[in-house]
TIROMI-787910 format. One record per atom (N, C-alpha, C): residue in three letters; atom name; x, y, z. Coordinates in steps of 0.001 Angstrom, whole numbers, plus 500000, padded with zeros to 6 digits. Layout:
REM TIROMI-787910
ATOM    aa   at       px       py       pz
ATOM   ALA   CA        X        Y        Z
...
//
This chain:
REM TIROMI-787910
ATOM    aa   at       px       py       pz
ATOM   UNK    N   198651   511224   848711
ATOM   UNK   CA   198242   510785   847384
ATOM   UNK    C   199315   509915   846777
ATOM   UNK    N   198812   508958   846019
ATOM   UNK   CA   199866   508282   845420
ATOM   UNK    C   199652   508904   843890
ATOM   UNK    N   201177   507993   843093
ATOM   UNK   CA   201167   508061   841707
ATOM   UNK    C   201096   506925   841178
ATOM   UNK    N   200600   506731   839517
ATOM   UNK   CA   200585   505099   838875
ATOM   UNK    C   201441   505937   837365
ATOM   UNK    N   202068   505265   836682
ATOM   UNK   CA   201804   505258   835503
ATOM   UNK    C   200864   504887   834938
ATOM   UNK    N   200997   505982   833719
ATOM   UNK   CA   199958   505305   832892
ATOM   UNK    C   200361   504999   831477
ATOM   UNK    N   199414   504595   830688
ATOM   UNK   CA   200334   503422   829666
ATOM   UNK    C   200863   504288   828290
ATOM   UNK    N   201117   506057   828754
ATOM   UNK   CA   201735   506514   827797
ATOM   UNK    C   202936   507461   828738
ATOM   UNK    N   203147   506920   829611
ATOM   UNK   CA   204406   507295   830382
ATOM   UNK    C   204244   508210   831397
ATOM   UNK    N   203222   508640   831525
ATOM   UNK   CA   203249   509827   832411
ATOM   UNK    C   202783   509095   833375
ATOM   UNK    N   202783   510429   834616
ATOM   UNK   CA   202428   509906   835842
ATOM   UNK    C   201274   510309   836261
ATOM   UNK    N   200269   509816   836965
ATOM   UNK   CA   199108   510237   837056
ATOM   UNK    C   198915   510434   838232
ATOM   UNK    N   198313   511238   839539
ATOM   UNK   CA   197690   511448   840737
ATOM   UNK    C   196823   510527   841214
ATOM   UNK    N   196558   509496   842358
ATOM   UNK   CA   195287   509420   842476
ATOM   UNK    C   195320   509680   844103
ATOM   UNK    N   193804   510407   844250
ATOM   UNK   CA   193710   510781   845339
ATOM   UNK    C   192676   509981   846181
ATOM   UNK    N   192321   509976   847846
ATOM   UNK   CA   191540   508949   848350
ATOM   UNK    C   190321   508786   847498
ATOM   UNK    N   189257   509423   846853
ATOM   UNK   CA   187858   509319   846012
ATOM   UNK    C   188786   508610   844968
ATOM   UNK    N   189744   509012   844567
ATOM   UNK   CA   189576   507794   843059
ATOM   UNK    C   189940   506719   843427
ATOM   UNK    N   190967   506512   844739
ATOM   UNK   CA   190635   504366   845033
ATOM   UNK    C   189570   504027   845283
ATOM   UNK    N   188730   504993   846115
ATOM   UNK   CA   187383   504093   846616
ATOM   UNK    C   186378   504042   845365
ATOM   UNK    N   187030   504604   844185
ATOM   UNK   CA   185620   504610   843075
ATOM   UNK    C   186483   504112   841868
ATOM   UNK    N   187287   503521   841873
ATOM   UNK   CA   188125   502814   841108
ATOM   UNK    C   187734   501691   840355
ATOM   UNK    N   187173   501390   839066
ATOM   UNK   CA   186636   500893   838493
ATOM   UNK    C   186597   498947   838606
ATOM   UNK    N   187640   498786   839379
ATOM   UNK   CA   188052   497330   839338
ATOM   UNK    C   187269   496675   840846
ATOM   UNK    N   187364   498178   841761
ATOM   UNK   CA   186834   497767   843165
ATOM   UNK    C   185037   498427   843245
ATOM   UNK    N   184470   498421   842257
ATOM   UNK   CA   183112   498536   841789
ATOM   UNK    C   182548   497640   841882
ATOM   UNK    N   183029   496697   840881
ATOM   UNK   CA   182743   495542   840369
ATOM   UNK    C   182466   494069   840876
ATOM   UNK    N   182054   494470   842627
ATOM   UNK   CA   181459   493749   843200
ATOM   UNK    C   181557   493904   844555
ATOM   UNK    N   180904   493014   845306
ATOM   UNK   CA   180573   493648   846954
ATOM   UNK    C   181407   493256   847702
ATOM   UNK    N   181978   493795   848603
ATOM   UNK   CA   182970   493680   849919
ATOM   UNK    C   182663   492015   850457
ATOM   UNK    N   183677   491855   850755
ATOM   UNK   CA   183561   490194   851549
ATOM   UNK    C   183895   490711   852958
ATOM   UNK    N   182501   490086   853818
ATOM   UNK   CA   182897   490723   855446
ATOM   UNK    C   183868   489521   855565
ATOM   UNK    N   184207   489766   856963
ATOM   UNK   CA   184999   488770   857740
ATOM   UNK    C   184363   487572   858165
ATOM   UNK    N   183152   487516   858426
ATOM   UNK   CA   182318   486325   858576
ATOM   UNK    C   182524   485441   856565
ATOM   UNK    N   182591   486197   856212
ATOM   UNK   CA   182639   485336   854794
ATOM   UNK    C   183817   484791   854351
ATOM   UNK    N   184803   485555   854634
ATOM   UNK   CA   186372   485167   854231
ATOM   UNK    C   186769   484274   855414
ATOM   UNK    N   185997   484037   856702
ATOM   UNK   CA   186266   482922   857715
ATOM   UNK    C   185509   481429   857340
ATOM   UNK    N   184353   481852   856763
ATOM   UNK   CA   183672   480824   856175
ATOM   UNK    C   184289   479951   854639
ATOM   UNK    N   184786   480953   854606
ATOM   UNK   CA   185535   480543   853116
ATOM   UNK    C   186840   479834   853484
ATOM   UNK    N   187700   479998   854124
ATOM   UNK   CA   188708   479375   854633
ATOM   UNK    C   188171   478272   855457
ATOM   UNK    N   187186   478400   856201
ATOM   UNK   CA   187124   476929   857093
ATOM   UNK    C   186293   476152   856161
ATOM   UNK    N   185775   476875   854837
ATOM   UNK   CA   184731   475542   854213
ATOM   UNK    C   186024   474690   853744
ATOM   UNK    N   186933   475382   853241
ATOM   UNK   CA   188112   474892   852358
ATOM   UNK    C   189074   473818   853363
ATOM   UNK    N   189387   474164   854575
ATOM   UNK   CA   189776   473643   855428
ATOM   UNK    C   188701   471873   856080
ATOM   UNK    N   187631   472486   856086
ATOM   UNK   CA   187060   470848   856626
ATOM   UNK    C   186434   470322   855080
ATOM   UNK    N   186051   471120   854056
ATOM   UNK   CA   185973   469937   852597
ATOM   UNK    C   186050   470796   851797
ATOM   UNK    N   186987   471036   850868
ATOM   UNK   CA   187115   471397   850274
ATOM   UNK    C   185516   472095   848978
ATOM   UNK    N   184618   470899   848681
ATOM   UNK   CA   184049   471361   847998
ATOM   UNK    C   182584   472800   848685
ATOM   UNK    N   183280   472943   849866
ATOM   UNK   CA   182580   473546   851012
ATOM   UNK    C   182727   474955   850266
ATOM   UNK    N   184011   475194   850504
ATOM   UNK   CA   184658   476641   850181
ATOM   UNK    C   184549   476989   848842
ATOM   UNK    N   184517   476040   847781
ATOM   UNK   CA   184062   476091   846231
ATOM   UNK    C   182931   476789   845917
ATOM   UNK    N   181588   476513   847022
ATOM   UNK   CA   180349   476785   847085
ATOM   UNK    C   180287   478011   847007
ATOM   UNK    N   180951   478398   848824
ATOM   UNK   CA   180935   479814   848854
ATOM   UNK    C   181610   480770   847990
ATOM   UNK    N   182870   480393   847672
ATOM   UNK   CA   183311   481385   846225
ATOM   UNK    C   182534   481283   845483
ATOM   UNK    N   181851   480113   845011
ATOM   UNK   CA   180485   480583   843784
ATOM   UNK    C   179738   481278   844237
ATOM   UNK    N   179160   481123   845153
ATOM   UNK   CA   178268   481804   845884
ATOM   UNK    C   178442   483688   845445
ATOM   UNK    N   179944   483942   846283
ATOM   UNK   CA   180212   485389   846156
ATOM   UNK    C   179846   485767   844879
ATOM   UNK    N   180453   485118   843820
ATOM   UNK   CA   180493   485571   842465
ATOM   UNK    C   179065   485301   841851
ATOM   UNK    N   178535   484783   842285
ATOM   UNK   CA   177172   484768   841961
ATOM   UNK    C   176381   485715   843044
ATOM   UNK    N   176761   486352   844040
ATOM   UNK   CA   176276   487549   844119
ATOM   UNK    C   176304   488762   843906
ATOM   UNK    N   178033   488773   842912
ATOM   UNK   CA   178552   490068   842351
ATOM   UNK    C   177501   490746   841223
ATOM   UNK    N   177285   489243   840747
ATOM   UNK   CA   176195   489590   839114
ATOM   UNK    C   175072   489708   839796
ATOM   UNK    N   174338   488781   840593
ATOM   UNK   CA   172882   489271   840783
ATOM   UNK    C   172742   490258   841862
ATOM   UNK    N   173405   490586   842635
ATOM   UNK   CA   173078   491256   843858
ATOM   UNK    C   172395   490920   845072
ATOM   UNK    N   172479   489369   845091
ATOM   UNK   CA   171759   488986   846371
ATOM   UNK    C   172380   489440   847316
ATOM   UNK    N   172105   488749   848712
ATOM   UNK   CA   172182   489135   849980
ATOM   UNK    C   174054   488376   850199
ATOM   UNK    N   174244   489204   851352
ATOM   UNK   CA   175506   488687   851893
ATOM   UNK    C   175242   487481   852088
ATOM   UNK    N   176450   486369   852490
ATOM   UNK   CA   176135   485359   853037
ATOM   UNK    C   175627   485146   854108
ATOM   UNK    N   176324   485929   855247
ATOM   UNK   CA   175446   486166   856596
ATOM   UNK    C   174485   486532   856569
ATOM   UNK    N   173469   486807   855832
ATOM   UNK   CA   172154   487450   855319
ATOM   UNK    C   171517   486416   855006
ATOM   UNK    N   172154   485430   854246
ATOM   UNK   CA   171629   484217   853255
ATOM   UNK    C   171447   483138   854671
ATOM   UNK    N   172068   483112   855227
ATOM   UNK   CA   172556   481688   856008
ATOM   UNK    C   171411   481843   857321
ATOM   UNK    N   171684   483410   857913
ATOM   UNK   CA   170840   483833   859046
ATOM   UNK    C   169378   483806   858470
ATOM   UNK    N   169048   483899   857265
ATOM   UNK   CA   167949   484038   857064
ATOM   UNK    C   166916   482594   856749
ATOM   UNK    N   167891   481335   856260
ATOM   UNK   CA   167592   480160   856209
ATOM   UNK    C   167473   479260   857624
ATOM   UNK    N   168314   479635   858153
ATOM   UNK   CA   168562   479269   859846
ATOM   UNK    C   166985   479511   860353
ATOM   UNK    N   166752   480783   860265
ATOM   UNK   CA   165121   481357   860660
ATOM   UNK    C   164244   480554   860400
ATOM   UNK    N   164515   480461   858899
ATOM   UNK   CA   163248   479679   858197
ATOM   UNK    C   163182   478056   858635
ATOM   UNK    N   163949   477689   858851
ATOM   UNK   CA   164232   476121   859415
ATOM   UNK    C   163569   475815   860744
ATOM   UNK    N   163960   476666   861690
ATOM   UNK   CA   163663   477043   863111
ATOM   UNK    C   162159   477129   863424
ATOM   UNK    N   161601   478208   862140
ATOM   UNK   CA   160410   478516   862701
ATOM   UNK    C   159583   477345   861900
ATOM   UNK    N   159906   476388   860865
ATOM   UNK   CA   158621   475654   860411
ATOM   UNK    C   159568   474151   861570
ATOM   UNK    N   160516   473809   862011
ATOM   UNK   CA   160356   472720   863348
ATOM   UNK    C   159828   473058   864199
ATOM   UNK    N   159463   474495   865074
ATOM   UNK   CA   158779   475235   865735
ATOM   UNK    C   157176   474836   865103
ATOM   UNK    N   156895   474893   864496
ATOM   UNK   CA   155280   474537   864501
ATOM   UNK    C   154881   474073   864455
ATOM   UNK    N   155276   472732   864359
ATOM   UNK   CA   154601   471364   865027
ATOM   UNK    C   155634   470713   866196
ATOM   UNK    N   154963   470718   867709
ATOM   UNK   CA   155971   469780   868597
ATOM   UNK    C   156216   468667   868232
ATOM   UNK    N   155609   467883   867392
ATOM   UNK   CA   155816   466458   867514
ATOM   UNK    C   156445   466066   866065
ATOM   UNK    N   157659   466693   865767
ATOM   UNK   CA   158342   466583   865234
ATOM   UNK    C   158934   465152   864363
ATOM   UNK    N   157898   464433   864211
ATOM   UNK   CA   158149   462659   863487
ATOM   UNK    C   158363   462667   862445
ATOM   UNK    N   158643   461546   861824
ATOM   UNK   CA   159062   461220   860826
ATOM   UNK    C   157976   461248   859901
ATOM   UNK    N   157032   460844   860778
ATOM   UNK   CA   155842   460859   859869
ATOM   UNK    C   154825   462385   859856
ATOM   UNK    N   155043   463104   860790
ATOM   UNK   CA   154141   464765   860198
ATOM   UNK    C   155771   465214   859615
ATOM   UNK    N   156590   465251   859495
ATOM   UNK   CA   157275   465865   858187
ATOM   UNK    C   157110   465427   857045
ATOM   UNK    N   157102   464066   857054
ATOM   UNK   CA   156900   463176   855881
ATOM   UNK    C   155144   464283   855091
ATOM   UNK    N   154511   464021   855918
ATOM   UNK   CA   153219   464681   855635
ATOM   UNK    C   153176   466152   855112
ATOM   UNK    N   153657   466841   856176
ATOM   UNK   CA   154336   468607   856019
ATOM   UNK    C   154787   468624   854409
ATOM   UNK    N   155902   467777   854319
ATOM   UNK   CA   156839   467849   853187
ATOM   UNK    C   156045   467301   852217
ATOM   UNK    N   155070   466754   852402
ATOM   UNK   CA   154297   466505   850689
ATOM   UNK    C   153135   467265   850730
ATOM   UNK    N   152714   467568   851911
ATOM   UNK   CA   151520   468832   851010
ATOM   UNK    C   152218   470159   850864
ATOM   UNK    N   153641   470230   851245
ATOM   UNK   CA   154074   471553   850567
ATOM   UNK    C   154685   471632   849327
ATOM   UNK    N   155191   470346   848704
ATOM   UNK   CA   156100   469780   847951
ATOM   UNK    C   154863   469646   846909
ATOM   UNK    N   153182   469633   847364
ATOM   UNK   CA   152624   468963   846238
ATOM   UNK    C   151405   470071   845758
ATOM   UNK    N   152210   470598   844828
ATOM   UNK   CA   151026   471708   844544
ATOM   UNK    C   149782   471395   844063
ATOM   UNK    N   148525   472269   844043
ATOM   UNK   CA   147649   471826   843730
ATOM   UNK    C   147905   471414   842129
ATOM   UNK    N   146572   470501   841596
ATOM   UNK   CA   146415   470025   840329
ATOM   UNK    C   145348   470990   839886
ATOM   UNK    N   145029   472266   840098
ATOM   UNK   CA   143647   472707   839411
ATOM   UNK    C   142078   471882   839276
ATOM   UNK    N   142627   470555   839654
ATOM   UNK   CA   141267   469779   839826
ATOM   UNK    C   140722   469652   841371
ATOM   UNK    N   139484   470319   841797
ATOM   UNK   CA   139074   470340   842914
ATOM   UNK    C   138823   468999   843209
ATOM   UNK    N   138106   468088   842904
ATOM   UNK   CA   138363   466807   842972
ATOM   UNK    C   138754   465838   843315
ATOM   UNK    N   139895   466315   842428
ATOM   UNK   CA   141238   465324   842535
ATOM   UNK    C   141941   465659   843850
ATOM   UNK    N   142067   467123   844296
ATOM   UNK   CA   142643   467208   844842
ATOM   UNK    C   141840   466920   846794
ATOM   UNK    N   140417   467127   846722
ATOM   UNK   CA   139609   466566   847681
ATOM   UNK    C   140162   464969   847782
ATOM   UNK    N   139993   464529   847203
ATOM   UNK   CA   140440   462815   846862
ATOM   UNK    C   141782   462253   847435
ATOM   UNK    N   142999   463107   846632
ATOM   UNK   CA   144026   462711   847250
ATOM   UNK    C   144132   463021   848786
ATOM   UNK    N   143406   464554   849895
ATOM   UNK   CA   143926   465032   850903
ATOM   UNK    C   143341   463638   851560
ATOM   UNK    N   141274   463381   851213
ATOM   UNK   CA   140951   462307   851846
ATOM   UNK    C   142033   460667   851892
ATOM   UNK    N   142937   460211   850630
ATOM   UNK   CA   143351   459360   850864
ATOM   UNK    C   144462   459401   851861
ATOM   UNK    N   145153   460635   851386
ATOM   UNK   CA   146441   460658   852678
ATOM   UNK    C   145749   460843   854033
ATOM   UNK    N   144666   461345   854402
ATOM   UNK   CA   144535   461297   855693
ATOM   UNK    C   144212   459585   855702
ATOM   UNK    N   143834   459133   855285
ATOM   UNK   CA   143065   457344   855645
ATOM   UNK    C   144817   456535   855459
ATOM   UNK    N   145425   457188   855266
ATOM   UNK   CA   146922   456684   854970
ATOM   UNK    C   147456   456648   856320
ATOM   UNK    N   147441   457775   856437
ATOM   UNK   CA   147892   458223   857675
ATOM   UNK    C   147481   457711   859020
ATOM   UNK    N   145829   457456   858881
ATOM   UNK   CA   145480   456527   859981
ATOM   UNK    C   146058   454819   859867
ATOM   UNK    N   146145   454908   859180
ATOM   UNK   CA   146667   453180   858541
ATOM   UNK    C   148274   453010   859318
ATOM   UNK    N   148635   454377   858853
ATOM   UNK   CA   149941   454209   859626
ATOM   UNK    C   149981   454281   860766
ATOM   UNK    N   149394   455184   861901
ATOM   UNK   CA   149474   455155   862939
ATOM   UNK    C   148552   453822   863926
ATOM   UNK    N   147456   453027   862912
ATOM   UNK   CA   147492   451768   863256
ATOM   UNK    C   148208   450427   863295
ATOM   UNK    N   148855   451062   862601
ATOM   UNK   CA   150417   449958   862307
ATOM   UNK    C   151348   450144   863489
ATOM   UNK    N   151581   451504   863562
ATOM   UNK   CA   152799   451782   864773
ATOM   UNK    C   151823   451577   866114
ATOM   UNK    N   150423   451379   866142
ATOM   UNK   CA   149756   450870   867269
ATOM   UNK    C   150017   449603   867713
ATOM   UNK    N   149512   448784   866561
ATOM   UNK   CA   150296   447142   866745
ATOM   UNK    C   151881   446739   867027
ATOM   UNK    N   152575   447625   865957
ATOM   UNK   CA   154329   447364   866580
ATOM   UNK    C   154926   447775   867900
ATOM   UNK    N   153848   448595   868379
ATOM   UNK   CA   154196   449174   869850
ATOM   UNK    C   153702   447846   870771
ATOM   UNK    N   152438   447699   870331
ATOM   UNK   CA   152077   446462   871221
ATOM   UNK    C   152719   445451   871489
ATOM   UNK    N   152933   444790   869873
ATOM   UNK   CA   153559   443256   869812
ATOM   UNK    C   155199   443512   870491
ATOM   UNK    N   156115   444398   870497
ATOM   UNK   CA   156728   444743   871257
ATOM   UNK    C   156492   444566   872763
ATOM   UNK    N   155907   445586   873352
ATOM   UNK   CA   155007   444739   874246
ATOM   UNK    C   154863   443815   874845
ATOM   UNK    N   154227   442919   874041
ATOM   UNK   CA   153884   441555   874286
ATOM   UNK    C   155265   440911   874452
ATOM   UNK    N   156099   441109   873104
ATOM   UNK   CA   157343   440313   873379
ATOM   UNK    C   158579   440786   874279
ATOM   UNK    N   158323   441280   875107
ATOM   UNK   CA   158781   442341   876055
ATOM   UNK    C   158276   441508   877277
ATOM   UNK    N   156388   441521   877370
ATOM   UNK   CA   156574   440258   878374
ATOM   UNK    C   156304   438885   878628
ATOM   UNK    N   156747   438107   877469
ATOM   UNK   CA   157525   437188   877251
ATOM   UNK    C   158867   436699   877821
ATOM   UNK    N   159292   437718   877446
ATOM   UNK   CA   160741   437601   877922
ATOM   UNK    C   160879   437700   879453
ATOM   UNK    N   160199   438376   880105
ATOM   UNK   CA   160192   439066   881055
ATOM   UNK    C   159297   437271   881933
ATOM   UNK    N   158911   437046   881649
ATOM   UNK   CA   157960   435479   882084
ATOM   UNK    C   159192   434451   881903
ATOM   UNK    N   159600   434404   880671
ATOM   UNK   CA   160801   433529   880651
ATOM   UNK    C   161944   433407   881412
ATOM   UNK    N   162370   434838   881704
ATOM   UNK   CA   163743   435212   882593
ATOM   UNK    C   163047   434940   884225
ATOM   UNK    N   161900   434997   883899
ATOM   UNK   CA   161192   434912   885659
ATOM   UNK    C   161301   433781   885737
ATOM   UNK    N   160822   432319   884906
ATOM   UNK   CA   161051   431005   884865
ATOM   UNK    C   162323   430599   885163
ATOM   UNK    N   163224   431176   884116
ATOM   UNK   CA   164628   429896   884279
ATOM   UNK    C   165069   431007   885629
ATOM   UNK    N   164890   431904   885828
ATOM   UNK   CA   165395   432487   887766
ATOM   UNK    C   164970   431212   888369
ATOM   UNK    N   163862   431839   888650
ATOM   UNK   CA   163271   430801   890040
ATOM   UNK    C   163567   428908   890050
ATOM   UNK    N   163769   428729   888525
ATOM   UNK   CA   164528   427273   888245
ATOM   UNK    C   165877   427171   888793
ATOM   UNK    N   166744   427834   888523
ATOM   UNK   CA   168225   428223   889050
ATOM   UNK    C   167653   427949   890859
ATOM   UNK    N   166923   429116   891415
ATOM   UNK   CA   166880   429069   892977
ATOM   UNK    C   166065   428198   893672
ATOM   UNK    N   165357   427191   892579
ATOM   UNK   CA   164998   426027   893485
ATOM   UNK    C   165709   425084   893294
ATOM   UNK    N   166997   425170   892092
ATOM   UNK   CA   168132   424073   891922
ATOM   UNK    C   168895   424265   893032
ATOM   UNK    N   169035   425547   893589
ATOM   UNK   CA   170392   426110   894228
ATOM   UNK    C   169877   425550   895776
ATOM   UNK    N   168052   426326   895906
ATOM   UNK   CA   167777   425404   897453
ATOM   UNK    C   168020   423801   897379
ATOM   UNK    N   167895   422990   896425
ATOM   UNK   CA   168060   421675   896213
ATOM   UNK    C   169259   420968   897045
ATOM   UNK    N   170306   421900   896075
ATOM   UNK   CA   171671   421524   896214
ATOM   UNK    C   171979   421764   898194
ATOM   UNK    N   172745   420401   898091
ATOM   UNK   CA   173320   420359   899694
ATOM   UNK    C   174339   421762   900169
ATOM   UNK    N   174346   421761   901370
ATOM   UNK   CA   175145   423511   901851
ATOM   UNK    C   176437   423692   901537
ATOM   UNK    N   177127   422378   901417
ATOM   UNK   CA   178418   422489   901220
ATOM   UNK    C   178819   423315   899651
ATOM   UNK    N   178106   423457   899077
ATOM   UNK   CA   177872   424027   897333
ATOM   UNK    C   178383   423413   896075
ATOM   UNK    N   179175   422103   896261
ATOM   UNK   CA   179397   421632   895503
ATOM   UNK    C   178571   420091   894894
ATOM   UNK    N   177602   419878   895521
ATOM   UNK   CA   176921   419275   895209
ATOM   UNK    C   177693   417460   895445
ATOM   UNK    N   179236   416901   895702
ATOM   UNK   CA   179703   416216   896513
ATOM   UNK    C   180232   415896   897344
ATOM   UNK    N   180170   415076   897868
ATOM   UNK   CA   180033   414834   899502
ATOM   UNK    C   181509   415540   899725
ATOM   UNK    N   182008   416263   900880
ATOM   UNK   CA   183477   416835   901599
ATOM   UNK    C   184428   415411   901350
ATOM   UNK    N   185931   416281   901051
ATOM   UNK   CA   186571   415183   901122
ATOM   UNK    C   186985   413716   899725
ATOM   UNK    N   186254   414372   898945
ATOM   UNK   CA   186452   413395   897645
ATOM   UNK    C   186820   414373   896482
ATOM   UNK    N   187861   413797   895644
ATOM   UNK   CA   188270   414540   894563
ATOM   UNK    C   187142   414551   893605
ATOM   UNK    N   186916   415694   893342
ATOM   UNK   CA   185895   416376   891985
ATOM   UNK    C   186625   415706   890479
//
């Protein structure tokens, strides 16, 4: 057991139950080691990293949310499982994903028939667009591919042209 003063001179006892119920170490939740590592390396690669997570803690002292490893593992999940449900992961079905989740209904049946019909006719619009840019690509793909075939075979009927010696004048005369 240890002793403290106390603030009228005497000495007081405290035994193991009164540190662990000690009014100062109440007053909020244990930091695991995953948190005090996170807290040092947020601080270490940016500073305003590690700022977060100390708010964080202290904003879980008052409300009582979840640990951080609780918080982080549990967002990780949630991330995982909505890229998990669609394979084709584009720019354009997130784009899509992210506004009919982002866009709550309006209470107008209507309206809201109206807008799903326009984004789908949107949506075909777009993927007729990336039909044509795939093509004309394409096309200018073989273009190029006709052109580089041209000036070749120009080069190797210059080169059969040219006399064997390879310099194109006669042996024996300064170039």
């Amino acid at each position: 057991m240890g002793t403290a003063d106390n603030t009228w001179g005497g000495a007081r006892e405290f035994g193991p139950g009164d540190w662990a119920n000690a009014r100062w170490r109440r007053s909020g939740t244990r930091w695991t080691a995953f948190e005090i590592i996170a807290l040092v390396l947020g601080f270490i690669v940016f500073w305003p990293i590690g700022l977060a997570i100390l708010g964080y803690k202290f904003w879980q002292r008052r409300s009582g949310g979840p640990d951080l490893q609780t918080f982080v593992t549990d967002k990780w999940q949630g991330a995982r499982t909505m890229m998990s449900e669609n394979s084709s992961w584009s720019c354009g079905s997130a784009m899509r994903r992210a506004s009919r989740f982002y866009s709550p209904s309006t209470g107008n049946m209507a309206f809201d028939e109206w807008r799903e019909a326009e984004l789908a006719r949107l949506d075909e619009e777009r993927r007729k667009l990336d039909d044509a840019q795939r093509e004309f690509a394409e096309y200018v793909e073989a273009i190029r591919r006709a052109k580089d075939r041209e000036e070749f075979e120009r080069f190797m009927a210059e080169r059969r042209a040219r006399p064997a010696n390879g310099g194109g004048q006669p042996s024996g005369q300064p170039g």
